[in-house]
N, C-alpha and C positions, 0 to 999 in steps of 0.2 A: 225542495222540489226535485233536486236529485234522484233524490231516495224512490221517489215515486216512478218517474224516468226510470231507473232501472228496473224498477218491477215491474211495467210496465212491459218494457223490453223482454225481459227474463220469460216473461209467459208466453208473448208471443214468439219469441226465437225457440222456445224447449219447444213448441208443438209439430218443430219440423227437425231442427235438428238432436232431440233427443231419441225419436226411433231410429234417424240414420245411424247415429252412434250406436245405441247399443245393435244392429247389426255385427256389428266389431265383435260385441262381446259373444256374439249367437256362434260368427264363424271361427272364434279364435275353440270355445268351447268343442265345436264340431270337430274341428283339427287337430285336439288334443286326443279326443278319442277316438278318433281315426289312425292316429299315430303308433295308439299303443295296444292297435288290434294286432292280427296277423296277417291284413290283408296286402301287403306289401313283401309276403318275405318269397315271392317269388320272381324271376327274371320277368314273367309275364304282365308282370302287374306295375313296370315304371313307367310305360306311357300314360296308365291311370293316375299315378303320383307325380306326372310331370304336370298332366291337363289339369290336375287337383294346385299341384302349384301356382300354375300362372293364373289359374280362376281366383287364387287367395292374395296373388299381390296384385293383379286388376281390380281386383274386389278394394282392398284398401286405398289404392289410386283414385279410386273413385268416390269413395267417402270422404277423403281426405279433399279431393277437387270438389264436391255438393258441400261440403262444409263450408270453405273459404268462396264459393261463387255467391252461393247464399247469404252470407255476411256482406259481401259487396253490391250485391242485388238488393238487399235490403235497406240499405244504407243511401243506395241511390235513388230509390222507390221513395224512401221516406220523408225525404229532405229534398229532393229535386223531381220530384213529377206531381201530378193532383193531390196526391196524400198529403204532399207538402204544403198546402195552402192551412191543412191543419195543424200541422204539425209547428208551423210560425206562430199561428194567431194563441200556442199556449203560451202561459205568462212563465217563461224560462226564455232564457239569453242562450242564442248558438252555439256558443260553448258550450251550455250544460246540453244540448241536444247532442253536438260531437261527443262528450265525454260517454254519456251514457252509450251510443255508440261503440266508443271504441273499447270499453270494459268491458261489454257482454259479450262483444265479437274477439277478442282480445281473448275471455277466459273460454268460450268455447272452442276458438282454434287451438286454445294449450293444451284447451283437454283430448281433442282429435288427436292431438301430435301423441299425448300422455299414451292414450289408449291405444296406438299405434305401437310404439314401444315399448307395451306391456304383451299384446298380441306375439308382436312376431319373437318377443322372446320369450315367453309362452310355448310358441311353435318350437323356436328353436331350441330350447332345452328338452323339449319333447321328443325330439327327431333325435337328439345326441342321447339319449336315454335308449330309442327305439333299436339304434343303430349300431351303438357300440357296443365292444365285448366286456366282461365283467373285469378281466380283468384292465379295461381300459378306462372302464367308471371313476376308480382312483386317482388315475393322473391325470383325465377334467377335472376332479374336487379338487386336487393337490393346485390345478394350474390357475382355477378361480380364487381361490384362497392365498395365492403368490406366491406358494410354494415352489422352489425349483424342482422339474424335471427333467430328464434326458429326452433326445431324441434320437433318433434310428441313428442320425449318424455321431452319436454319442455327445453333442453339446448341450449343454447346462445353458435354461432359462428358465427366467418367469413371467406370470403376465404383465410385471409392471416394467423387466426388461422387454421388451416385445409391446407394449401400448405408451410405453413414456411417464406411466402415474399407478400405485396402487386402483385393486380394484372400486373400491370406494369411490378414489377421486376420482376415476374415472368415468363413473356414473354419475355423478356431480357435475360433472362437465359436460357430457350427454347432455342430460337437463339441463342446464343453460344455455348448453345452446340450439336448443329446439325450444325454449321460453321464449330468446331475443329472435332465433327465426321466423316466433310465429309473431311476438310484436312488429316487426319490422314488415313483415308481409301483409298485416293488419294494415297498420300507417301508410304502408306503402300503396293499398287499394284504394284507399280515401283520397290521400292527397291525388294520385290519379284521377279522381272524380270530381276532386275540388278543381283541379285544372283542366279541366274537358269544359265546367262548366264558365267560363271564362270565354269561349268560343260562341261566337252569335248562332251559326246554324252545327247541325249535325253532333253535337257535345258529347251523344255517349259512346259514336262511332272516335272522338275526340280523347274521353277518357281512355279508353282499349287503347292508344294512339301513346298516348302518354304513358301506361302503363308500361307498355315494351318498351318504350326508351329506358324509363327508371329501371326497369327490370334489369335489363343489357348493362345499363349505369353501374347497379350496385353491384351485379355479378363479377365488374369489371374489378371495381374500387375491393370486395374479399379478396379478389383472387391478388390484386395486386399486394393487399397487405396479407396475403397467408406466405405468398413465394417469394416476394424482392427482400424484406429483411430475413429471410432465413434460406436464400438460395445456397449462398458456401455452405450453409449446415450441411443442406441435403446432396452436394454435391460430394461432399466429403464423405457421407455417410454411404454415394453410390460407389466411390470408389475405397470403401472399407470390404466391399464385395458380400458385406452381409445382409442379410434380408431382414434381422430383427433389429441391426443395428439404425438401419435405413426406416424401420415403422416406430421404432425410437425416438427417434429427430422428427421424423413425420408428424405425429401425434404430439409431440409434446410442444410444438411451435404450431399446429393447427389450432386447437383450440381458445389459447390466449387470443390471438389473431384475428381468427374468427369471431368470437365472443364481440371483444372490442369493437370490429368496425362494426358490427352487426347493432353494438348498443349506440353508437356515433352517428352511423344513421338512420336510427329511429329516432331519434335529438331532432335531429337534423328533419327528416321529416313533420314529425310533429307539431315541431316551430311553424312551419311555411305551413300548416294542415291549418293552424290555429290563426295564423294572418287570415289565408283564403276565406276561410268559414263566418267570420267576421262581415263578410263582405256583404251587401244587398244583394239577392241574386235574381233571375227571370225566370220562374218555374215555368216548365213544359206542359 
């Protein structure tokens, strides 16, 4: 009954957020060839390339918030208001209605995120293509590739001195942690809604209510586990006086970090998601 439940879901969720997404792929196209016009190569024309920028990262701001409101909106449309009354009387147990939930909302926020971080670096190879001189095209491919190069003031790096991990891993790491981001943000919306609904009057002003505590909560709980075990690193690394040595340490104690509590509390949420939902509740 699963299986059905997601089909279900999958038809109804692609009919709104599939044209929002591929937006993504319209604007990231338009900005690739706009990049590699000449319409840029004068002084006159950067206030057009600044209002073309900030029209491209509000533009994804925005897709990236319709995406995840929508999952949350629907989720509470479908389970807790009129819709809900049918959505009970199918012969499937709350849990499988959460689960299909959080799978189809779960793989379209990864793929927002995916398609986000395919766009802007899209863009951004595009612009360092547009912009650089030939002979500087080298020592970008030398610096992707982890090749060491010099700089102006003649020091030797590479990118994997300078980000903490070959380029590889470091893409690898990207994507996980824009996978647990977007799980944790998923889980995170629900259980907010499972706890709003728990309140007699006002519930979804209740959810919103809930929401910003967790929010505040877990932004605490990263930050604390990115910075208290590895403050000496970086404190050391500020007074090494270098700046690649300092995104060294940076990046190579952010992501374990991050990753981890990001997956600890989606655990964590999930659990309490899978109590509340359990519950009898008083549709609206």
């Amino acid at each position: 009954m699963l299986r059905k439940l997601l089909k279900h879901e999958w038809k109804s969720v692609n009919k709104v957020l599939l044209p929002v997404n591929l937006c993504i792929i319209l604007i990231t196209i338009v900005g690739c060839t706009v990049l590699n016009t000449d319409i840029f190569d004068t002084e006159e024309s950067w206030p057009i390339a600044l209002f073309l920028l900030i029209f491209y990262v509000l533009s994804l701001m925005t897709f990236a918030s319709i995406t995840l409101i929508y999952i949350y909106v629907r989720f509470y449309k479908n389970l807790f208001t009129a819709e809900g009354y049918l959505m009970h009387t199918l012969p499937v147990t709350p849990i499988q209605l959460f689960h299909s939930k959080l799978i189809v909302g779960f793989s379209w926020s990864a793929f927002n995120c995916l398609l986000t971080l395919f766009s802007t670096a899209a863009l951004g190879f595009s612009a360092i293509v547009a912009v650089a001189k030939e002979e500087n095209i080298d020592h970008i491919s030398r610096f992707f590739l982890d090749d060491p190069i010099v700089n102006n003031r003649n020091q030797t790096f590479s990118f994997s001195e300078m980000f903490g991990y070959p380029p590889a891993t470091f893409l690898i790491l990207i994507l996980l942690l824009l996978l647990t981001g977007c799980l944790v943000s998923i889980i995170m919306g629900y259980l907010s809604i499972l706890l709003g609904q728990l309140m007699e009057k006002h519930k979804l002003a209740a959810s919103i209510g809930f929401f910003i505590v967790i929010y505040f909560f877990m932004q605490m709980v990263t930050s604390i586990a990115i910075l208290l075990p590895n403050s000496n690193a970086l404190v050391n690394a500020m007074d090494n006086d270098t700046s690649v040595y300092f995104m060294n340490i940076f990046y190579r104690n952010l992501f374990p970090a991050s990753i981890i509590s990001q997956i600890i509390l989606s655990a964590a949420f999930y659990f309490a998601s899978c109590l509340l939902v359990r519950r009898k509740v008083n549709l609206d």
